[in-house]
C-alpha positions in Angstrom: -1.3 77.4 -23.9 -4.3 78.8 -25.7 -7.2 77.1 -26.1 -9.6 77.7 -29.4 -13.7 76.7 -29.6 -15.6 77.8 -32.9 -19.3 78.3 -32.4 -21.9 79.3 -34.9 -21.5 76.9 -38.1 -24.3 75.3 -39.8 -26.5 74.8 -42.7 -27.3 78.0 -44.6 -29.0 79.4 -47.8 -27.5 81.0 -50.7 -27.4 84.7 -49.9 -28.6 84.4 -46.1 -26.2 85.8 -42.8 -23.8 83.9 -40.2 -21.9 85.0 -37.4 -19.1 83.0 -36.3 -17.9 83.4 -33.2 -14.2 81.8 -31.8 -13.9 82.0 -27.7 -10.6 81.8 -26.3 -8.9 81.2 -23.2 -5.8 80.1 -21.0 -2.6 82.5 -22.0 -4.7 84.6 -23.5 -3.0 87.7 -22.3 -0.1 86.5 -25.2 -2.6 86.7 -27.7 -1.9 89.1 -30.6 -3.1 88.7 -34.7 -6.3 86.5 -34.8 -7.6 85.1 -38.1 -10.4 83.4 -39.3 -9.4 80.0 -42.7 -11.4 78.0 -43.7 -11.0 74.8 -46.2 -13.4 73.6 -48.5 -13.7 70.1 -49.8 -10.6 68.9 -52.0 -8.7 72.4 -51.5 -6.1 73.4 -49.5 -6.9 75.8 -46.4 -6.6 80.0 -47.0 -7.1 82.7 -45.1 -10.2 84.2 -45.4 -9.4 87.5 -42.9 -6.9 88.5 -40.0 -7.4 91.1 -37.2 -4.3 92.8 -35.4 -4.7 93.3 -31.4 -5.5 97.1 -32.6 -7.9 96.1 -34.5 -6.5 96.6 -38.4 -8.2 93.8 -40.7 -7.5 92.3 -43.7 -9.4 90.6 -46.1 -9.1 88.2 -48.7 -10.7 89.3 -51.9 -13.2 86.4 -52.4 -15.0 87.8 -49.2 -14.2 91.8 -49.6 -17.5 93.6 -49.2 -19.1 90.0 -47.6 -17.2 89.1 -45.1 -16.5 91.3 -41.5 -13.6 89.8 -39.2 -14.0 92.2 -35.6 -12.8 90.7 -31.9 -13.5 91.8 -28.6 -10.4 91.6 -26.7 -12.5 91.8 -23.2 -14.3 88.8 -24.4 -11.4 87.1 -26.0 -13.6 86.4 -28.3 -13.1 86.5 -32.5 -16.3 86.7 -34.9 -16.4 86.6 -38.3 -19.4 87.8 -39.6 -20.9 86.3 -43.2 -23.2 88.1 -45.2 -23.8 87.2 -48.8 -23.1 83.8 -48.5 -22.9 81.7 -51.9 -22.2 78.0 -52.3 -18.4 78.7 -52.9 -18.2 79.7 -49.2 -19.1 76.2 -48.0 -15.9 74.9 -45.6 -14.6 74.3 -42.7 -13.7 77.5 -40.6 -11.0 77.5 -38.4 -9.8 80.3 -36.0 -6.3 80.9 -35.7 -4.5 83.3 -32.6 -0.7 83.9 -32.6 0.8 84.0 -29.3 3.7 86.2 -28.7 5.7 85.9 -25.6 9.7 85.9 -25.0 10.2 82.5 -26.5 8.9 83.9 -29.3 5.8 83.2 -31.4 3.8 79.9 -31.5 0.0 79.5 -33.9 -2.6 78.1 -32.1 -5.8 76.7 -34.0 -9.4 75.3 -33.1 -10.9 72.5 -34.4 -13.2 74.0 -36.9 -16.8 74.8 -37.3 -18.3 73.7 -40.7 -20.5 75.8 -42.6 -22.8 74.5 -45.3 -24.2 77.1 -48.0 -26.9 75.9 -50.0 -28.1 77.0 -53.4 
Protein backbone atom coordinates (compact mmCIF):
# COMPACT_ATOMS: atom_id res chain seq x y z
CA UNK A 1 0.00 0.00 0.00
CA UNK A 2 1.03 3.60 -0.82
CA UNK A 3 -0.28 6.29 0.76
CA UNK A 4 -0.58 9.93 -1.19
CA UNK A 5 -0.98 13.64 0.77
CA UNK A 6 -0.93 16.86 -1.46
CA UNK A 7 0.16 20.01 0.26
CA UNK A 8 0.56 23.45 -1.13
CA UNK A 9 -2.92 24.45 -2.86
CA UNK A 10 -4.62 27.65 -2.44
CA UNK A 11 -5.89 30.80 -3.64
CA UNK A 12 -3.53 32.54 -6.19
CA UNK A 13 -3.21 35.52 -8.59
CA UNK A 14 -3.06 35.53 -12.19
CA UNK A 15 0.63 35.25 -13.12
CA UNK A 16 1.93 34.59 -9.44
CA UNK A 17 4.13 31.10 -8.35
CA UNK A 18 3.05 27.70 -6.49
CA UNK A 19 4.80 24.81 -5.36
CA UNK A 20 3.02 21.69 -4.88
CA UNK A 21 4.36 19.29 -2.98
CA UNK A 22 2.89 15.33 -2.79
CA UNK A 23 4.59 13.20 0.26
CA UNK A 24 4.44 9.63 0.19
CA UNK A 25 4.87 6.73 2.18
CA UNK A 26 4.20 2.92 3.13
CA UNK A 27 5.53 0.63 0.02
CA UNK A 28 7.21 3.25 -1.12
CA UNK A 29 10.27 1.27 -2.23
CA UNK A 30 7.68 -0.09 -5.29
CA UNK A 31 7.23 3.31 -6.32
CA UNK A 32 8.22 4.00 -9.93
CA UNK A 33 6.50 6.89 -12.60
CA UNK A 34 4.94 9.70 -10.45
CA UNK A 35 2.62 12.29 -12.01
CA UNK A 36 0.96 15.26 -11.16
CA UNK A 37 -3.63 15.78 -12.95
CA UNK A 38 -5.49 17.87 -12.15
CA UNK A 39 -9.46 18.53 -13.00
CA UNK A 40 -11.02 21.58 -13.41
CA UNK A 41 -14.73 22.32 -12.87
CA UNK A 42 -17.13 20.51 -15.49
CA UNK A 43 -14.00 18.67 -17.30
CA UNK A 44 -12.67 15.55 -17.18
CA UNK A 45 -9.19 15.02 -15.32
CA UNK A 46 -5.65 15.14 -17.64
CA UNK A 47 -2.34 14.87 -16.95
CA UNK A 48 -0.63 17.87 -16.48
CA UNK A 49 3.14 16.13 -16.15
CA UNK A 50 4.80 12.69 -15.24
CA UNK A 51 8.31 12.02 -13.80
CA UNK A 52 10.15 8.46 -14.33
CA UNK A 53 12.19 7.14 -11.14
CA UNK A 54 15.29 8.43 -13.27
CA UNK A 55 13.96 11.44 -13.45
CA UNK A 56 12.77 11.92 -17.32
CA UNK A 57 9.63 14.33 -17.39
CA UNK A 58 6.94 15.01 -19.53
CA UNK A 59 4.83 17.63 -19.98
CA UNK A 60 1.54 18.47 -21.28
CA UNK A 61 1.63 21.31 -23.63
CA UNK A 62 -0.89 23.68 -21.77
CA UNK A 63 1.91 23.98 -19.08
CA UNK A 64 5.28 23.55 -21.29
CA UNK A 65 7.60 26.40 -20.31
CA UNK A 66 5.10 27.05 -16.86
CA UNK A 67 4.95 24.18 -15.29
CA UNK A 68 8.28 22.02 -13.54
CA UNK A 69 7.37 18.33 -12.29
CA UNK A 70 10.99 17.24 -10.14
CA UNK A 71 10.81 14.51 -7.08
CA UNK A 72 13.17 13.66 -4.60
CA UNK A 73 13.21 10.01 -4.17
CA UNK A 74 15.11 10.37 -0.57
CA UNK A 75 12.09 12.39 0.43
CA UNK A 76 9.59 10.39 -1.40
CA UNK A 77 8.38 13.38 -2.12
CA UNK A 78 6.75 14.78 -5.70
CA UNK A 79 6.49 18.72 -6.40
CA UNK A 80 5.16 20.34 -9.10
CA UNK A 81 6.13 23.67 -9.37
CA UNK A 82 3.63 26.53 -11.10
CA UNK A 83 4.83 29.57 -12.48
CA UNK A 84 2.78 31.66 -14.82
CA UNK A 85 -0.30 30.74 -13.45
CA UNK A 86 -3.58 31.96 -15.49
CA UNK A 87 -7.22 31.38 -14.57
CA UNK A 88 -7.33 28.28 -16.87
CA UNK A 89 -5.05 26.51 -14.39
CA UNK A 90 -7.67 26.59 -11.65
CA UNK A 91 -8.36 22.61 -10.50
CA UNK A 92 -8.02 20.18 -8.40
CA UNK A 93 -4.45 18.61 -8.41
CA UNK A 94 -4.03 15.15 -7.82
CA UNK A 95 -0.68 13.14 -7.42
CA UNK A 96 -0.53 9.94 -8.96
CA UNK A 97 2.52 7.06 -8.10
CA UNK A 98 2.55 3.65 -9.99
CA UNK A 99 3.70 0.85 -7.95
CA UNK A 100 5.55 -1.98 -9.59
CA UNK A 101 6.06 -5.05 -7.77
CA UNK A 102 5.78 -9.00 -8.98
CA UNK A 103 1.99 -8.83 -9.02
CA UNK A 104 2.40 -6.46 -11.33
CA UNK A 105 1.44 -2.72 -11.47
CA UNK A 106 -1.34 -1.01 -9.34
CA UNK A 107 -2.08 3.40 -9.58
CA UNK A 108 -2.26 4.89 -6.38
CA UNK A 109 -3.77 8.51 -6.06
CA UNK A 110 -4.24 11.33 -3.22
CA UNK A 111 -7.05 13.11 -2.57
CA UNK A 112 -6.29 16.31 -4.26
CA UNK A 113 -5.23 19.77 -3.31
CA UNK A 114 -7.30 22.55 -4.98
CA UNK A 115 -5.71 25.50 -6.46
CA UNK A 116 -7.63 28.65 -7.22
CA UNK A 117 -6.06 31.27 -9.89
CA UNK A 118 -7.52 34.49 -9.85
CA UNK A 119 -7.61 37.09 -12.55
Amino acid sequence: QVQLVESGGGLVQAGGSLRLSCSASGNTDCISTMAWYRQAPGKERELVAGITEGGTTNNADSVKGRFTISRDNAKNTLYLQMNSRNPEDTAVYYCSAVCVTWGGKRDYWGTGTLVTVSS
